[in-house]
C-alpha positions in Angstrom: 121.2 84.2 100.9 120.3 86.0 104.0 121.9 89.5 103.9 124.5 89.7 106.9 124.1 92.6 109.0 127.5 94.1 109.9 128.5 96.2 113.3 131.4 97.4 115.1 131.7 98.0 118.8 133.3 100.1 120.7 134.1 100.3 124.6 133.2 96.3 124.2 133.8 95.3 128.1 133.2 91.3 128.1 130.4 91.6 124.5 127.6 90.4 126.9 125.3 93.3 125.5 126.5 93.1 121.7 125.1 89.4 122.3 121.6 90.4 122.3 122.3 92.5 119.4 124.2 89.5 117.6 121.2 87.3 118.8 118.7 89.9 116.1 120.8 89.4 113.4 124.1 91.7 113.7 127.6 90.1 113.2 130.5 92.2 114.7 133.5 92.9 112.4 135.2 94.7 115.0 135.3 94.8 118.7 137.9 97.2 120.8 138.2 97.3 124.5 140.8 99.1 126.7 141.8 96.1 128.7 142.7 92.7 127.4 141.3 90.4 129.0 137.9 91.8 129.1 138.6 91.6 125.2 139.8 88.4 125.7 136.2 87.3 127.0 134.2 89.2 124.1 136.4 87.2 121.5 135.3 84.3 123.2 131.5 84.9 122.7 131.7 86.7 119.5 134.4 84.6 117.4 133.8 86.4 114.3 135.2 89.8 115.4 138.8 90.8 115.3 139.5 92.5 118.6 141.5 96.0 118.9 142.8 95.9 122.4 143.7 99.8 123.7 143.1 103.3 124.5 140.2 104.3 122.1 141.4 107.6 121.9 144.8 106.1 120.0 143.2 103.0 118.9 140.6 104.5 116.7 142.2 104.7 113.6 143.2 101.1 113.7 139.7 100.2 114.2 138.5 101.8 110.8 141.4 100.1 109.4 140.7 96.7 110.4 136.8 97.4 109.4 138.1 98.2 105.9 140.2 95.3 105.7 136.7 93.2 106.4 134.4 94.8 104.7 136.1 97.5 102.1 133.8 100.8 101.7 131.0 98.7 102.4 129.3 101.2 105.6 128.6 98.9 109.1 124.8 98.6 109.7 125.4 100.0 113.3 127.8 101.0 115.4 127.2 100.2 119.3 129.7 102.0 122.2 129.1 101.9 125.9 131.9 104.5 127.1 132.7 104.0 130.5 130.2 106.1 133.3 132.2 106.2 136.1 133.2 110.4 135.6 129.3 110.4 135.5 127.7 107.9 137.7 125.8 109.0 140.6 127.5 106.2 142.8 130.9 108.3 141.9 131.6 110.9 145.2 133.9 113.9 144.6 132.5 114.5 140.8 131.4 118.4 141.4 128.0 119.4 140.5 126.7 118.2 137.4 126.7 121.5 135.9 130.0 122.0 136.8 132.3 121.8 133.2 134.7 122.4 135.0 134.9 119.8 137.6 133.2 117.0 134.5 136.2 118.3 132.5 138.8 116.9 135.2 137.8 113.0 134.2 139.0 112.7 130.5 136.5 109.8 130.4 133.5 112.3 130.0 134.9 113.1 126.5 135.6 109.9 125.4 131.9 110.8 122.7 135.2 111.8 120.9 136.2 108.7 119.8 132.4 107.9 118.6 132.5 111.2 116.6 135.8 110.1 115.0 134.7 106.3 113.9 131.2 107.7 112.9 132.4 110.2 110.3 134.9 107.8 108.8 132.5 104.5 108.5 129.0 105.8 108.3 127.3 103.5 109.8 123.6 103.4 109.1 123.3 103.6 112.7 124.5 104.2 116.1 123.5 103.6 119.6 125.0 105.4 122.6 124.3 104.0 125.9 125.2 105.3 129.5 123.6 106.6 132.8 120.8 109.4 132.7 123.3 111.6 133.8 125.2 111.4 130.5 122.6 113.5 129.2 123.5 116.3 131.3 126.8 116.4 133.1 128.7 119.4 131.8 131.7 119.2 130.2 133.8 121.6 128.1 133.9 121.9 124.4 136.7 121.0 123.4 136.7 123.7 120.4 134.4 126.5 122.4 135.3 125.7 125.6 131.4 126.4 126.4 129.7 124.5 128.9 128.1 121.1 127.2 126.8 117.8 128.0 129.0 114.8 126.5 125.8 113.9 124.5 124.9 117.0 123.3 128.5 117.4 121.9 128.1 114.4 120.3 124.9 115.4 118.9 126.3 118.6 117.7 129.3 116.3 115.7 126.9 114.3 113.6 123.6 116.7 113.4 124.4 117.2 109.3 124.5 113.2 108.9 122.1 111.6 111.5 118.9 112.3 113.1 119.4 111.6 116.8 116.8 109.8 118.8 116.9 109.9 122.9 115.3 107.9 125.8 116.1 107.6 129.1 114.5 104.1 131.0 114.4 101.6 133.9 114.7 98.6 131.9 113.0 96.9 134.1 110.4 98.2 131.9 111.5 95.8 129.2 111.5 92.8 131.3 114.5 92.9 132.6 114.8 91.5 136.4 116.4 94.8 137.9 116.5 98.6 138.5 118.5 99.8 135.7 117.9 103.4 134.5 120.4 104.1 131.4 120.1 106.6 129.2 120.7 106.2 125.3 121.3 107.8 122.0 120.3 106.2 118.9 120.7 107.9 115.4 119.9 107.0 112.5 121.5 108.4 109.0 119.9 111.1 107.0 119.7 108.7 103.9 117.9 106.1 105.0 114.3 105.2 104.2 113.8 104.4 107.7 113.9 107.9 109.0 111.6 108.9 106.8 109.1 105.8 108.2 109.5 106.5 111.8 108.4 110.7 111.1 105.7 109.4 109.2 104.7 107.3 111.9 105.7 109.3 114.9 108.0 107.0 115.8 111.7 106.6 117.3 114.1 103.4 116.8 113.4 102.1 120.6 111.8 98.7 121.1 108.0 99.7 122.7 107.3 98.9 126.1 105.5 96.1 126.9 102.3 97.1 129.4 103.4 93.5 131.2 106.6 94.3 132.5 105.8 98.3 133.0 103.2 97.2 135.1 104.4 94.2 136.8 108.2 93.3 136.0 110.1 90.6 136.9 110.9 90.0 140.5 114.4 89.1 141.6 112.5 86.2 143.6 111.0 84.7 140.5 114.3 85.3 138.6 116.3 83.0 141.5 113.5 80.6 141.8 113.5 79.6 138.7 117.0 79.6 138.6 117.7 76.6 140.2 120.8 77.3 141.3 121.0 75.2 145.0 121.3 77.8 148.2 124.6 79.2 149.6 125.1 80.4 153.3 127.8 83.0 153.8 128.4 81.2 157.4 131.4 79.4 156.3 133.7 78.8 153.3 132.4 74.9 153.1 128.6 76.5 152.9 129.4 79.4 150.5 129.9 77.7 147.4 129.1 74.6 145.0 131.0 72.4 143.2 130.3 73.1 139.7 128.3 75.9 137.7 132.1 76.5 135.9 133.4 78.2 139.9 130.3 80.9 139.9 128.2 80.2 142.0 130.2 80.9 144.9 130.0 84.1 148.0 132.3 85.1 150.4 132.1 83.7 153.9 131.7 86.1 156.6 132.9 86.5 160.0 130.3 85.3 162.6 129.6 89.2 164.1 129.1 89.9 160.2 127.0 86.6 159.2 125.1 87.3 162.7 124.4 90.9 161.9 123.1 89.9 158.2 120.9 86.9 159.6 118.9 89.4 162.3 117.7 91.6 158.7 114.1 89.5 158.8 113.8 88.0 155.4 112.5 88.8 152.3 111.6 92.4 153.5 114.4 94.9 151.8 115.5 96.0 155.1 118.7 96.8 156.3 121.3 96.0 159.2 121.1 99.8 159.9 117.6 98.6 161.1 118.2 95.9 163.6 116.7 97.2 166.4 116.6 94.0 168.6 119.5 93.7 171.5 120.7 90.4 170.8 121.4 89.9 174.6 118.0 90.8 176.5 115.6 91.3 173.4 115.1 95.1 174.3 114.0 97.3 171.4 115.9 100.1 170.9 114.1 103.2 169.9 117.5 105.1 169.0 118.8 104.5 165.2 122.1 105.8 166.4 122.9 103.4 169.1 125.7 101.2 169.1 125.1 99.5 172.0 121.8 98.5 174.3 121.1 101.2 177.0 119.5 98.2 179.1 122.5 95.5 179.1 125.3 97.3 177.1 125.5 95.0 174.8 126.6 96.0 171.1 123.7 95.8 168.9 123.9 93.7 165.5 124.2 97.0 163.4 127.2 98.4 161.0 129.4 99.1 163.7 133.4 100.3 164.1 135.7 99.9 167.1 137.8 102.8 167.6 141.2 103.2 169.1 140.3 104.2 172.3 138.1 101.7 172.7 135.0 103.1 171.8 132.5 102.1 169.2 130.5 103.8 166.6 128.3 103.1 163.6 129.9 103.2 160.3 129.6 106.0 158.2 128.4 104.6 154.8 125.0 104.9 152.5 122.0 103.7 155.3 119.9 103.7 152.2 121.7 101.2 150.0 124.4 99.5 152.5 123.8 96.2 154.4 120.5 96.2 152.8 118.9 93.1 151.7 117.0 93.0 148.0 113.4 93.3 148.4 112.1 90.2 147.0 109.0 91.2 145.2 110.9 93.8 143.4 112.7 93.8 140.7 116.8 93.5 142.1 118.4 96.7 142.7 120.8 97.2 139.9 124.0 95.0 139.5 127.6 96.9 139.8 130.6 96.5 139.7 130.2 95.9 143.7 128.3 92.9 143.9 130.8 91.0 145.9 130.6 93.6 149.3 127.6 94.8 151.4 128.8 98.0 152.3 127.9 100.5 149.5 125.3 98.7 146.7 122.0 96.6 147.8 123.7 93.3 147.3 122.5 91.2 149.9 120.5 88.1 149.1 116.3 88.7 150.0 115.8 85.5 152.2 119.6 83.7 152.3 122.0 85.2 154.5 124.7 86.1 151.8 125.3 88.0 148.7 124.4 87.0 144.9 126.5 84.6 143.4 128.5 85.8 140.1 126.2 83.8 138.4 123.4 84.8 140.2 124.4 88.4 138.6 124.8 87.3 135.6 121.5 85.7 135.2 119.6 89.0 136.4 121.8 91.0 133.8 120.2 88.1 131.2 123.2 87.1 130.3 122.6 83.7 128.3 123.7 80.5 130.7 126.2 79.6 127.6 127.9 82.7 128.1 131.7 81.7 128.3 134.1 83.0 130.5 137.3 81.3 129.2 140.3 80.8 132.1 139.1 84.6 133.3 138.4 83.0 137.2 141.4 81.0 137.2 143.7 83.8 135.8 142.6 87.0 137.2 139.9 86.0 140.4 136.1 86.4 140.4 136.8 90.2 141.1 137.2 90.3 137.3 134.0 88.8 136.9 131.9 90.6 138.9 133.1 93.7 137.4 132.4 92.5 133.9 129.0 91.6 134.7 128.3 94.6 136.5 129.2 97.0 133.6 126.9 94.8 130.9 124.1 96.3 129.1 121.4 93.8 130.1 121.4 91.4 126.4 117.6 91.2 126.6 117.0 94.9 126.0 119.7 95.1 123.2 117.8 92.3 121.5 115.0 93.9 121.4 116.6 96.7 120.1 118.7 95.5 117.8 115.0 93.9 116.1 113.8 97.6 116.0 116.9 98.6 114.0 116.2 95.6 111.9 113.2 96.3 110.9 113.7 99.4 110.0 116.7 98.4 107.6 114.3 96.1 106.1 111.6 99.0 105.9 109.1 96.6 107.7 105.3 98.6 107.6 104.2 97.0 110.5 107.0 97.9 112.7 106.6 98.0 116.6 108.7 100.7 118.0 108.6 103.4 120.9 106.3 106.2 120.0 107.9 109.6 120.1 105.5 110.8 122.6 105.9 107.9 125.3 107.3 109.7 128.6 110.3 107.9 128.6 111.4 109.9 125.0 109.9 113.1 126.4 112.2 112.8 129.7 115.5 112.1 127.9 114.5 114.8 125.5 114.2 117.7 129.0 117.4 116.2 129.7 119.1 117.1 126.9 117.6 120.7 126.7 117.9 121.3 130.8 114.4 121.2 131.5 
């Protein structure tokens, strides 16, 4: 009999990236989320878990418990968590500088490497994987015992050094095939114990999946992604046009209003450009020269551009992100990452490369990789596609967790001819300056 591979996961949003680990051969014991129905979706997809639904930070202890109860004093063969990023993502205004501990020390969030530290030292797992944004590497924080200014993963690093070796990298994993722009940092450490260590030093090696030279040199396209698809087109035009029957209610857009739907439709196709960039009077065809004209010098008409009336009357461009708002995806390219905004055009790239309309949810879904069969239970109907978009949005892609859930399989099984990341590949030595400051 086939040994089964055990895991518990922490910070569990909707399980879509603990399926590409389940998918290599790990069965969850235990998955906890903060909110319920995200756990409620996990549950769905990963029926042999028992869910702990809460605050991690008062949770933790009943997620040890309820380990125990599974699997006694028998260790979990890894430990996944994906605490939230928002306190450190980029896309966050109002955060301070990153080397700031103060101001990182105002979202509790940024400590939440507290509640790892806690489940680590009670279960020993043979190993643990950390993911979040780059900048997890090197926000600043304060210890919570020095009160010294430290990175979240460092202080996690420091809590574990006498059990684990830790192993960085920081990545686009477009890299790894998947169809977007998603650089994410992560932490993977491995137990002193274990044989594997001892085979990746001998082989200058780290537990990361290697990089395939096919998708580091030409990945996936967010064209070739939607093309093969099949999903039939949408038009944002009107409500009738802006969604299917079928597809389980997710393939569906909003519809905009015509000045809106007009603006989006003069971005020429397929190109990555943006609304900002409509330089065309609608009325009398002049080209206007000015990028921060509202309106035509020639006929006075208001140009198809991000635009605000004002209470006097007057109008002026809106004051958002020229290089990511109202932006179309550049079709040859991989997609520009998927967040937790996919359903508006005024902050992420989230417009559509040649349709004149956002991705669909399931559009999203499929450039995160999640598997087609991924269920969503009454989630739509109960709580809006909102929900679902967010979910989606804060996945780690399955593909890549696949493939590194095989590396970590491997090395349990002390597999010689093991494929892994070298220690010396750039995207190690990056993650590695981040951690030290360099």
């Amino acid at each position: 009999m086939a040994r089964l591979y055990r895991g518990v996961s922490l910070f569990s949003n909707c399980g879509a990236g603990d399926l590409g680990f389940r998918k290599s051969g790990f069965r969850f014991s235990v998955m906890a989320e903060l909110c319920q129905r995200r756990l409620d979706v996990c549950l769905l997809n990963h029926p042999e878990a028992v869910g702990v639904v809460g605050d991690l930070r008062e949770t933790w202890p009943l997620v040890v418990e309820r380990y125990r109860n599974i699997a006694g004093e028998q260790s979990p063969d890894l430990l996944c968590a994906c605490p939230p990023c928002q306190g450190m993502s980029s896309a966050r205004p109002g955060k301070g500088a990153y080397n700031d501990p103060e101001a990182g020390s105002r979202d509790p969030r940024n400590l939440l490497v507290t509640v790892i530290a806690n489940v680590a030292v009670a279960l020993k797992p043979r190993f643990i994987v950390v993911e979040n944004v780059p900048a997890f590497l090197t926000r600043k924080v304060f210890h919570p015992e020095t009160h010294k200014p430290i990175s979240a993963a460092r202080l996690l690093i420091e809590w574990l050094k006498d059990q684990y070796e830790v192993f960085s990298m920081t990545s686009d994993l477009s890299d790894f095939g998947v169809p977007q722009s998603r650089k994410r940092a992560f932490l993977t450490f491995v137990r002193r114990d274990l044989p594997a260590l001892s085979l990746l030093k001998e082989r200058r090696l780290t537990p990361f999946p290697s990089v395939s030279k096919k998708f580091s040199k030409h990945p996936k396209t967010v064209a070739e992604v939607l093309e093969k698809s099949g999903l039939p087109p949408l038009d944002a035009r009107s409500k009738e046009l802006a969604s299917v029957t079928g597809y389980r209610g997710l393939h569906t857009v909003p519809a905009w209003t015509e000045d809106r739907y007009r603006m989006v439709a003069a971005i020429p196709k397929y190109t990555g450009r943006s609304a900002w960039e409509n330089n065309i009077c609608p009325a009398c065809g002049k080209h206007i020269s000015d990028e921060e004209a509202v309106v035509c010098e020639t006929c006075g008409h208001l140009l198809m551009r991000p635009i605000v009336k004002l209470n006097d009357g007057s109008y002026r461009l809106i004051r958002g992100f020229k290089t990511s708002s109202y932006r179309r995806m550049k079709a040859d390219a991989p997609a520009s990452t998927i967040t937790t905004a996919s359903g508006h055009i005024g902050s992420d790239i989230t417009i559509h490369p040649w349709q004149n309309r956002l991705l669909s949810p399931l559009e999203c879904a499929i450039i995160q990789t999640f598997p087609r069969s991924f269920r969503w239970g009454d989630t739509l109907k109960k709580y809006g596609v909102t929900s679902i978009r967010e979910m989606i949005g804060e996945a780690v892609p399955p593909l890549f967790t696949e493939k590194h859930g095989k590396t970590l399989r491997s090395l349990l099984c002390e597999d010689v001819n093991i494929k892994a990341m070298p220690e010396d590949d750039s995207r190690v030595k990056k993650a590695i300056d981040l951690l030290l400051n360099k």
